[in-house]
Steps between C-alpha positions, in 0.01 A plus 500: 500500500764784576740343267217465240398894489931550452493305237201651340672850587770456372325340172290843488830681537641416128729194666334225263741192738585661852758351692497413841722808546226698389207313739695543776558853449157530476384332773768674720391838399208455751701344763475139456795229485393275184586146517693360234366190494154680427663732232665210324104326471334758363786612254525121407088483460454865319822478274396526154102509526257772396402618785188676375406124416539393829238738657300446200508102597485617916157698443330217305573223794437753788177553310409127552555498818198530739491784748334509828097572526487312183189212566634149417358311235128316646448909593253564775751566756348785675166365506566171720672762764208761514256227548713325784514839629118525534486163657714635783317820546152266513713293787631763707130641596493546888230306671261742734606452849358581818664744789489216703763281231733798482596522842423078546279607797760696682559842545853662549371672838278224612 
């Protein structure tokens, strides 16, 4: 991602093709060795595109994608869950007991 946001930098910067010179300078300006293999991808994958385009195209497939809390498709996901839920507070109802089943008949001083 680092060596995406360079490229974009640099992109905003006026530099219309940066180098790999110019990502790694950069990406060093905040302390991090770039990897030239990684340089070489992006520089090979970016060269020549609009890159306004390519966030354009981004945002539309990010905006298919589903997110988390989102119900799946047959819906009533919550329901089945609080209804389980009452089925276990209806089980967990503690049976009266006597003094004499608490202590099973023996006392701790006896």
């Amino acid at each position: 991602m680092r060596y995406v946001a360079a490229y974009l930098l640099a992109s905003l910067g006026g530099n219309t093709a940066p180098s790999a010179a110019d990502l790694e300078k950069i990406i060093g300006s905040v302390g991090i060795e770039a990897e030239a293999d990684k340089v070489k991808k992006i520089i090979g994958e970016l060269k020549g595109k609009d890159l306004e385009e390519l966030i354009t195209e981004g945002q539309s497939k990010l905006a298919s994608v589903p997110s988390g809390g989102a119900v799946a498709a047959g819906g009533g996901g919550a329901a089945p869950a609080a209804e389980a839920k009452e089925e276990k507070k209806e089980e967990k109802k503690p049976e009266p007991e006597s003094e004499s089943d608490d202590d099973m008949g023996f006392g701790l001083f006896d």
